[in-house]
C-alpha atoms as one frame of an Amber mdcrd trajectory, in Angstrom:
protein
   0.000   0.000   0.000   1.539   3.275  -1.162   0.751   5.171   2.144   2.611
   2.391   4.068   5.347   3.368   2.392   4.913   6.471   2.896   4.581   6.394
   6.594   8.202   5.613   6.539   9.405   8.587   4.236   7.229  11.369   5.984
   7.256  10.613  10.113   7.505  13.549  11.636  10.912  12.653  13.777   9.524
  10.560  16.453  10.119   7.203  17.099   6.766   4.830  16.194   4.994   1.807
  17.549   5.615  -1.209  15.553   2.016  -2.658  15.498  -0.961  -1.201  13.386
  -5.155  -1.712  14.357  -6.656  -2.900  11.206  -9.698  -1.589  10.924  -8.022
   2.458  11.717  -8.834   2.230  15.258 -12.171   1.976  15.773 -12.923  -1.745
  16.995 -13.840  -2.508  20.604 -12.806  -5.453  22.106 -15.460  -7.803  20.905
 -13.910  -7.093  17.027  -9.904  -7.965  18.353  -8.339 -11.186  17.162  -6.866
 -13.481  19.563  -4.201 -12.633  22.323  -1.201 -11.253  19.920   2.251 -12.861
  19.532   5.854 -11.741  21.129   5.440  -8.957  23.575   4.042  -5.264  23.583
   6.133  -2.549  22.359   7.620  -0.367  24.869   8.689   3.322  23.787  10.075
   5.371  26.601  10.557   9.162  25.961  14.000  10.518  27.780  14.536  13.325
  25.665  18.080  14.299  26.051  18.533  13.133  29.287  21.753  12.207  29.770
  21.584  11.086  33.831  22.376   7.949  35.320  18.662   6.690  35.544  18.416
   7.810  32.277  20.659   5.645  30.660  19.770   3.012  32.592  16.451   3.159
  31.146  17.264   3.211  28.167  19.489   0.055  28.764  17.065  -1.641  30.038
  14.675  -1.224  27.066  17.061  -2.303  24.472  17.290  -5.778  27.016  13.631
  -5.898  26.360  13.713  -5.430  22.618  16.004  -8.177  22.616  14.097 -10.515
  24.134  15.485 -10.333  27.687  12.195  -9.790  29.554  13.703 -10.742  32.908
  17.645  -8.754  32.771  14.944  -5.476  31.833  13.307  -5.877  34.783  15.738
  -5.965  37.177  17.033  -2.710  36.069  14.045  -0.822  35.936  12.965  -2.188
  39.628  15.966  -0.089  40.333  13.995   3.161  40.237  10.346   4.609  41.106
  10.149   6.916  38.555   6.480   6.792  36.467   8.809   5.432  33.699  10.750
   2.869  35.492   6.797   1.329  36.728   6.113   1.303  33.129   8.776  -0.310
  31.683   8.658  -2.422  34.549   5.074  -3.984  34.014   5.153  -3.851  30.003
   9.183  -6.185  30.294   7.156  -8.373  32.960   4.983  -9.712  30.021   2.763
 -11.605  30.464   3.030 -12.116  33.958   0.684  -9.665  35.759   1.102  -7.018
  33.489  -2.111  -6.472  32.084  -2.912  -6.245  35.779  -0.356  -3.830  36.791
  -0.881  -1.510  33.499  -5.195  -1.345  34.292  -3.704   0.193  37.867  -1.393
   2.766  36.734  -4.015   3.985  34.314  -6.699   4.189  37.026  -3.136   6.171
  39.447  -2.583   8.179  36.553  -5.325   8.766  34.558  -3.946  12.004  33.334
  -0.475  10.447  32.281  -0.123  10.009  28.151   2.890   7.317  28.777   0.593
   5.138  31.019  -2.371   5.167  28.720  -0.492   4.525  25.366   1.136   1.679
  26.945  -2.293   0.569  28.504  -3.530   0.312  25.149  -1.003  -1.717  24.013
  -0.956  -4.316  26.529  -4.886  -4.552  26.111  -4.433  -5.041  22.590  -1.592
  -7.267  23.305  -3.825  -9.415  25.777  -7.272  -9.131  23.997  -8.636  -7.488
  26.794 -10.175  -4.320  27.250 -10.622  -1.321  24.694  -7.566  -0.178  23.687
  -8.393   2.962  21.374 -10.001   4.506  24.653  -6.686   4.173  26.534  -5.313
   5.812  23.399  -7.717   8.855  23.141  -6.956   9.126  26.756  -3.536   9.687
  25.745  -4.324  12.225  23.385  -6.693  14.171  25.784  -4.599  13.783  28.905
  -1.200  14.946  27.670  -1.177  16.158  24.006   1.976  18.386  23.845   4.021
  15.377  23.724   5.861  12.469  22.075   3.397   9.881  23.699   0.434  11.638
  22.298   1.550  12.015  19.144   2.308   7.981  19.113  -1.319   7.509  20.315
  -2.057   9.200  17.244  -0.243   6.855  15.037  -2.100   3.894  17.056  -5.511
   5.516  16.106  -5.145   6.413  12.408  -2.529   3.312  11.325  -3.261   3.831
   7.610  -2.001   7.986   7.812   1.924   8.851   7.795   3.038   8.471  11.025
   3.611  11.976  13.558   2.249  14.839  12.683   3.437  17.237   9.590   5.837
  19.447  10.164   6.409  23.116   8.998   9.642  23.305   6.633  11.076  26.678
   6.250  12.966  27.930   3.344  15.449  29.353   5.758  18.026  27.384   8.219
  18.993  28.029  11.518  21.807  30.147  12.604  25.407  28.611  12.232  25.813
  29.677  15.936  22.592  27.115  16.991  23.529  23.903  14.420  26.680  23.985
  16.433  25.182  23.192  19.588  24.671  19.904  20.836  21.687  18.720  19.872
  20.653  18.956  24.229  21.299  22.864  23.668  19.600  23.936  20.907  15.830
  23.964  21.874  16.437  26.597  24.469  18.671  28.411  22.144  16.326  28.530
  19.792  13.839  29.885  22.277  15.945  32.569  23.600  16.473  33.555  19.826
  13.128  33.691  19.233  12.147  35.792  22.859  13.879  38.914  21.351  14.144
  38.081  17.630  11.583  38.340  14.670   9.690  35.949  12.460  12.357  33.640
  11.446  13.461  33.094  15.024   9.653  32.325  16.233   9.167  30.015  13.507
  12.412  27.846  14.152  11.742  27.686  17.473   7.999  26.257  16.467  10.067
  23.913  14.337  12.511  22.557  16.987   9.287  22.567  19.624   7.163  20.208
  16.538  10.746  17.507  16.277  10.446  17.303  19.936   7.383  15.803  20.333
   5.753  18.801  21.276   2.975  19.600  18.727   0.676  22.012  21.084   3.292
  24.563  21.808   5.135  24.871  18.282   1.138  25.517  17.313   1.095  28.369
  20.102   4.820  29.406  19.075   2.955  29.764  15.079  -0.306  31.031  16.202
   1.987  34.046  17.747   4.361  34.481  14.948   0.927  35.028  12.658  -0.475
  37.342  14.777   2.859  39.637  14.919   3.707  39.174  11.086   0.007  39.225
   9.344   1.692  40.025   6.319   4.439  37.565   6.710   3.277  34.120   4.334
   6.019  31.513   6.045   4.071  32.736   9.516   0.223  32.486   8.170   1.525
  28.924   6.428   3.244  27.747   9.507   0.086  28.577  11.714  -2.096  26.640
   9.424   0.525  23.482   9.437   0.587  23.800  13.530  -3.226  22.931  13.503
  -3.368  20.185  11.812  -5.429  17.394  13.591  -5.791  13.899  12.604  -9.298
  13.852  13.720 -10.103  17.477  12.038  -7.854  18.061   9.372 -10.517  20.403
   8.232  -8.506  23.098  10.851  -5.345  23.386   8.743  -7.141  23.362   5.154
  -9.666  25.867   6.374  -6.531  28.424   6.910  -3.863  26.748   4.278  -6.474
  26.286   1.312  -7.392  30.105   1.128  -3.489  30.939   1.174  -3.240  29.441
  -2.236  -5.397  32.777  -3.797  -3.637  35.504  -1.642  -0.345  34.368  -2.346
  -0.320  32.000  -5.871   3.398  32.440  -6.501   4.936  31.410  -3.052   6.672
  27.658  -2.841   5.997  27.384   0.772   2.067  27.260   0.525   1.599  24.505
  -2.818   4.162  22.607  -0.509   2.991  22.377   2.697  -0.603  22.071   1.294
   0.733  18.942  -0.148   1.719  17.610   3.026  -1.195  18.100   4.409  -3.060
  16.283   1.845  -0.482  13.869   1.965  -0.880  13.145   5.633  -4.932  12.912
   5.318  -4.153   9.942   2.510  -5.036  11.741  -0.443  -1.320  11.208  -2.371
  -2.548  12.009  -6.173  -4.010  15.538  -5.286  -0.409  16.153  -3.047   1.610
  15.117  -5.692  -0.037  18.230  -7.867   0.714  20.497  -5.210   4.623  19.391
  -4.953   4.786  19.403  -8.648   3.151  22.813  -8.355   5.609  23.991  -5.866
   8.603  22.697  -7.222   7.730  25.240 -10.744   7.070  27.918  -8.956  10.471
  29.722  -7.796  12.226  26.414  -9.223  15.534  27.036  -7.562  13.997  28.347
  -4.182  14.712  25.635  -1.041  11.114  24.884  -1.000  11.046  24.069  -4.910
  14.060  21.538  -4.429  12.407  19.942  -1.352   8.930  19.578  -3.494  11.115
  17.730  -5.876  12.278  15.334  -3.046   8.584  14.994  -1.840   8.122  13.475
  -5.182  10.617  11.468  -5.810   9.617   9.666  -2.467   6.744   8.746  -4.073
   7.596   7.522  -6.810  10.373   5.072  -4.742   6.857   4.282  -2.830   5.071
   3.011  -5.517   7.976   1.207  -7.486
């Protein structure tokens, strides 16, 4: 299937969930299959966390990739952190996790880590309704990278992560020379005293984060100070984008297209937009679109790349 493919090209820079719901997400548990083979994915979000329980988590969920349930567990029962209980229970499978996953969710109802891995393990089981563990995700604790995973779980046959806002500008030599740990807040001190360009990197950096609600606030704000600014208005539109009301972004993209016919940034990011709702043909115009008008512009070349994707996709 070409948007499979797709998926893969286009995720939005954060790690996915190996394990699709084949009907989109919208079975209850009466419509699951039998109890699922090997064990429920585990995806722990550390950032750039570089402390000693840090790496240790991370350790210990490469054991459990591996296959070494047991060595996983001993090393997160090392710490009590909402994290360590997590990866705990999910490495314990099957013994008692299902158990132990139903009472963290009903501890921390309002934790997105807890309820995507709830989910999983229900789905893993056959017990229980997943996708509401997964909207509880999305509701609880949307400005981050467990959300936007949730996402992914609820809308399998979409791109993965949300799409992103590509400028036609970089960031400053003085930021790409950070380590990678550094430059969020020096993009955010850029952007506290600087102009459009520095709000609307910082919106970028938030969005590869995992943090989709406040790179939306960060464009929102950059459209209200630069009305007249097109990378701002386009960026604002991109930051709304919803899988479940995509309808948000068009409704402020799609009237772009008339005020400003001859700027790259809008045919481009209105194909990814159409891209990410499924509808590849109708993207594919808009890159094509794009990459003719200002041919040699950054946005024109990246067009090109968009569609050249594709084409590997389908082949």
């Amino acid at each position: 299937m070409l948007l499979v493919a797709l998926a893969a090209a286009f995720a939005a820079g954060v790690a996915a969930v190996a394990v699709v719901a084949s009907d989109g997400g919208s079975r209850t548990t009466a419509g699951l299959p039998d109890p699922r083979p090997g064990r429920p994915p585990l995806s722990l979000s550390l950032g750039f966390r570089t402390d000693a329980e840090a790496r240790d988590l991370r350790r210990a969920s490469r054991l459990y990739a591996s296959g070494r349930g047991r060595d996983a567990v001993a090393v997160f029962r090392r710490y009590d952190s909402l994290e360590a209980k997590v990866g705990a229970a999910v490495a314990s499978w099957p013994e008692g996790t299902y158990d132990r996953l139903e009472q963290l969710a009903k501890l921390y109802p309002e934790s997105a880590l807890v309820q995507l891995h709830t989910g999983l393990v229900r789905l893993w089981a056959n017990r229980g309704d997943p996708v509401a563990a997964w909207r509880a995700a999305l509701e609880a604790e949307p400005d981050t990278p467990y959300a936007v995973l949730a996402g992914n779980l609820l809308h399998p046959h979409l791109p993965r992560g949300l799409p992103t806002f590509v400028p036609s500008f970089s960031a400053a030599a003085s930021v790409v020379a950070l380590p990678p740990s550094r430059q969020l807040a020096a993009l955010r001190a850029r952007a506290a005293s600087g102009g459009v360009r520095d709000l609307l990197l910082y919106g970028v950096g938030l969005q590869r984060v995992g943090r989709p609600v406040s790179a939306a606030r960060v464009f929102e704000r950059a459209a209200q100070r630069y009305p007249d600014e097109v990378e701002a208005l386009v960026a604002d539109a991109v930051g709304r984008f919803d899988k479940d009301a995509p309808e948000l972004a068009f409704g402020r993209l799609g009237p772009l297209s008339r005020r400003y016919p001859d700027e790259p940034t809008v045919r481009f990011h209105l194909g990814v937009l159409l891209l990410w709702t499924g509808r590849v043909q109708v993207a594919e115009r808009q890159f094509r679109l794009a990459a003719k008008t200002k041919p040699r512009s950054p946005l024109a070349r990246e067009a090109t790349r968009y569609l050249e994707a594709i084409r590997t996709a389908r082949s």
